[in-house]
N, C-alpha and C positions, 0 to 999 in steps of 0.2 A: 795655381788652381786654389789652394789652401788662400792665400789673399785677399783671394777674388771670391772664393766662397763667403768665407769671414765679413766679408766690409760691403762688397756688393749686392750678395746673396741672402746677407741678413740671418746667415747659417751660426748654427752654436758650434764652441769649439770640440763639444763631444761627438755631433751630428757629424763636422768637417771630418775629425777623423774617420768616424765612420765609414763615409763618401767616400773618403780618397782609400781606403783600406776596399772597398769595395769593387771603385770602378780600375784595380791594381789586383783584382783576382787574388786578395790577401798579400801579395809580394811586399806593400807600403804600409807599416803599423807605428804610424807617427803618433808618439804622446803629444798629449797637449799642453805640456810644459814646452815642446818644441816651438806649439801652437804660438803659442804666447811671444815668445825667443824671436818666432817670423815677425809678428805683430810690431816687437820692440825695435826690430833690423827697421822697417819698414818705414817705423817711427823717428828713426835716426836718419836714415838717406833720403827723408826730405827736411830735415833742420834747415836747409838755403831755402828751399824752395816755401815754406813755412815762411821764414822772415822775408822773402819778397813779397808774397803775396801780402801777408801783416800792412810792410809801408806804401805797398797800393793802395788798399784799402784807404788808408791816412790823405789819398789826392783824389779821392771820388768826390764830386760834386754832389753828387745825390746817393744815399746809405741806407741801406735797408737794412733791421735787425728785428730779432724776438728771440722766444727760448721756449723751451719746453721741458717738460718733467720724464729726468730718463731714472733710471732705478738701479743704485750701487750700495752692494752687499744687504738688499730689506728695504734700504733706505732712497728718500726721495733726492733727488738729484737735478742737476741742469746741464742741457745742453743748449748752448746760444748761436745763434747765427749771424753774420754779418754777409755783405755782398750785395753785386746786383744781377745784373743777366747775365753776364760771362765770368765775376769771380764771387767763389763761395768759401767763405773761413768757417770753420765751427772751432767752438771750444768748452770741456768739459767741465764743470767746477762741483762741488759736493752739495754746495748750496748758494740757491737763488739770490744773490743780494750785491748792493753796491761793490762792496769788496772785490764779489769776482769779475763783475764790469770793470773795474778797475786795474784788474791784473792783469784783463786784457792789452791792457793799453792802446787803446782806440778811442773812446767816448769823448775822452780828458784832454787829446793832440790833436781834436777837430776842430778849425777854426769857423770863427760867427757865422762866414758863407755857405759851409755846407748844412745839406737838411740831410735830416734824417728823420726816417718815417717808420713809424713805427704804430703799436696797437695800444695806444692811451698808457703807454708803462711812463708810471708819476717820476720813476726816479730819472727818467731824462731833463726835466726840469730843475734838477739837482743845482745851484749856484755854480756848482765847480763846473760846468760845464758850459760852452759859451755858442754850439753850434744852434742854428736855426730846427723848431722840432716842426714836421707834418703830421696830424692824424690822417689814418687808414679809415678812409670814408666808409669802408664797405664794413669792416668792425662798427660805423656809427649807424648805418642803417639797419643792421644787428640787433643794437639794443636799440633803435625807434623801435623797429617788428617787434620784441619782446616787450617792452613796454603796453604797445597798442595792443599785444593779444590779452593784456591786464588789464586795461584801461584805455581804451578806445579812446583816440584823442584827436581831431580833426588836424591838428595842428604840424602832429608827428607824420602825418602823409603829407602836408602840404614842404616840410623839409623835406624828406626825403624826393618828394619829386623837384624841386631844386637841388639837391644835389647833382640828383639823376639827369636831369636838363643840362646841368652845367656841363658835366662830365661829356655828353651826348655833345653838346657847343663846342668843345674843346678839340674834341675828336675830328670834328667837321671842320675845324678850323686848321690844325695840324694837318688832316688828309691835302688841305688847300697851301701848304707850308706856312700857313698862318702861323706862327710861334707866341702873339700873346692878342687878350682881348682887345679890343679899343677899351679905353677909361670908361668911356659909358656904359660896356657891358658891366664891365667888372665892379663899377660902382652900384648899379642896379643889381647884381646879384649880393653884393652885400649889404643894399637898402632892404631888400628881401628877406634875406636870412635877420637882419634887425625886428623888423614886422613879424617874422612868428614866431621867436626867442620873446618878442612883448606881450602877442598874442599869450603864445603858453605859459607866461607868467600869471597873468588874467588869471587865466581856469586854472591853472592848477590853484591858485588864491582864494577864486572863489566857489571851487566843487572839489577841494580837496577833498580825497578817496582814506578813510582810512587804513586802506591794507596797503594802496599804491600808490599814495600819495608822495611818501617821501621818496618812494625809487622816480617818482618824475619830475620832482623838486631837484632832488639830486641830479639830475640827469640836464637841469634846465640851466644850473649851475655851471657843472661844466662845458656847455653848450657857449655860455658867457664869457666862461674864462680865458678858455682856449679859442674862442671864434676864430681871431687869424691862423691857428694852426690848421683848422680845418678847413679853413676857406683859401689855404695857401693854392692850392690844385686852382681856383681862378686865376691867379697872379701870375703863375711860374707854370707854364706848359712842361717843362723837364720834371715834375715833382710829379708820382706817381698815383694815378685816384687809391689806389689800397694797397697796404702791406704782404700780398694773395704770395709776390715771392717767398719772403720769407715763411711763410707760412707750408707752401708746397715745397719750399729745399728742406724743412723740418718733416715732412710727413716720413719719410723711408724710415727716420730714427723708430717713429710711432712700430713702425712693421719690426725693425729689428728688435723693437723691446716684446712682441706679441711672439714671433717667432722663435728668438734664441734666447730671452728671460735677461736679467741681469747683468749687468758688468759686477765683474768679484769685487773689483777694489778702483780707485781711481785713475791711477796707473793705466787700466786695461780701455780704462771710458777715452785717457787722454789720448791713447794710440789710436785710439778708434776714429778723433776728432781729427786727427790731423789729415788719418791718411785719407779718411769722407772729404776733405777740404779738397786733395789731390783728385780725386775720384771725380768728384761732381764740378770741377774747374775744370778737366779734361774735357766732358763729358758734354760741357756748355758751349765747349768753344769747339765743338766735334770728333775729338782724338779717341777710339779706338780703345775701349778702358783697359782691357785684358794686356794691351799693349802696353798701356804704359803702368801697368803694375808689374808686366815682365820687366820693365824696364828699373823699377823699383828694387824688386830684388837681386838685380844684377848690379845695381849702386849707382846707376848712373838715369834718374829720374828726370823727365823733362822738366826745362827750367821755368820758370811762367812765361818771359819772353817766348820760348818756344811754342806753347800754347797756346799764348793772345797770337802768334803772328801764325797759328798755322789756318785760322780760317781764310785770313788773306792771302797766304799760298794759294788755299784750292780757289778762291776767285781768281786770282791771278794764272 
């Protein structure tokens, strides 16, 4: 219960005691130096199941990641994500930056075939890293919309509804097990995306704005640089139109930081990472959560095989 409060429940470890002291008619008056002790057991009996999931990740064809800002001791912090619809890794670092991408050891052992899609984060672009990058179209219609409520720009709607067409084509095409465009499409939608990248060069050239100009300069820039990354979702039907997973397996952290405040130290953020990893992989692949955190504490946690193959039990 105390596991499951903790990691699931997005409960603090003063509240947990609380809770279990309560719903125990006072009999349970666990400290939360115990608290912690469960946290670290937790965090230990899945070390296997941690580094399988790890060199899964390593054979994913297509990878999704981001990070978000979690809060240890004051201080600003990260929690990163990796994964796609049925495996989910986190991992906690003190600070945002190559280093801790690298500690992961994931980014740097992905070979040129896989993509990895992500929300315009520059340092995937890094030389030391040789994997294929997609942008997250729906982070780019994003900043069109912010853009255009500054500076109204014909141009940024006629992008957007090419992206939005494409995406819509894609879908129609796949429902039909179509798996890629004809050339013709896919050459025409990136004769298109050329024409308003030339367009929006134009105007912003010649009615540069001077409060908005350079956010749409900027913005035309990397529109240019990156085209293929963006336009990969034409080419590659398995490459996902946006980043929205990673984005929704990060939101629960957002609650646990509103809810139970702070990790004390980094230690408490790492346990927290691993065993969310166990939790929300169970979780995806349909196991029982309670279950298999009983199963955690008694030391004998499902294995990821076990996981990835129990949905095809219950079809079977």
């Amino acid at each position: 219960m105390a596991v499951s409060l903790i990691n699931e429940g997005c409960v603090s470890f003063k509240r947990t005691r609380e809770l279990i002291h309560g719903f125990s008619g006072g009999e349970m008056n666990i400290s939360e130096g115990y608290l912690v002790k469960l946290q670290k057991k937790s965090y230990d009996n899945l070390e296997t199941f941690d580094n399988e999931l790890h060199q899964k990740l390593l054979k994913l064809e297509v990878l999704n990641w981001d990070d978000t800002v979690i809060f240890i001791n004051g201080k600003h912090a990260c929690l990163r994500f990796y994964g796609s619809n049925n495996l989910k890794y986190y991992k906690a670092h003190e600070t945002k930056s190559k280093d801790g991408l690298d500690k992961d050891e994931i980014l740097q052992y992905l070979p040129k075939d896989t993509v990895v899609v992500h929300d315009h984060n520059n340092v995937n672009y890094n030389e030391d890293y040789e994997f294929t990058n997609a942008e997250c179209c729906v982070h780019l219609i994003r900043d069109l919309n912010k853009l255009n409520d500054n500076l109204p720009r014909e141009w940024t709607n006629k992008l957007i509804t090419l992206v939005v067409e494409t995406n819509k084509k894609r879908n129609d095409y796949i429902n039909k097990n179509i798996l890629l465009f004809d050339q013709e499409v896919s050459d025409k939608v990136i004769a298109e995306y050329d024409e308003i990248i030339k367009e929006a060069e134009a105007i912003n050239k010649k009615d540069f704005n001077k409060y908005y100009g350079q956010d749409e300069s900027n913005l035309i820039k990397r529109l240019k640089e990156y085209k293929e990354n963006y336009l990969l979702l034409a080419l590659r039907f398995d490459v996902p139109f946006s980043n929205n997973l990673s984005e929704r397996s990060l939101r629960s952290s957002k609650t646990k930081m509103k809810v139970s405040g702070q990790f004390a130290n980094i230690k408490n953020a790492e346990y927290y990472a691993r065993i969310k990893s166990y939790i929300e992989t169970c979780k995806s692949n349909g196991i029982n959560v309670h279950i298999a955190l009983k199963r955690i504490i008694e030391g004998n946690p499902y294995t990821l095989d076990e996981i990835l193959n129990h949905q095809k039990e219950d079809a079977n």
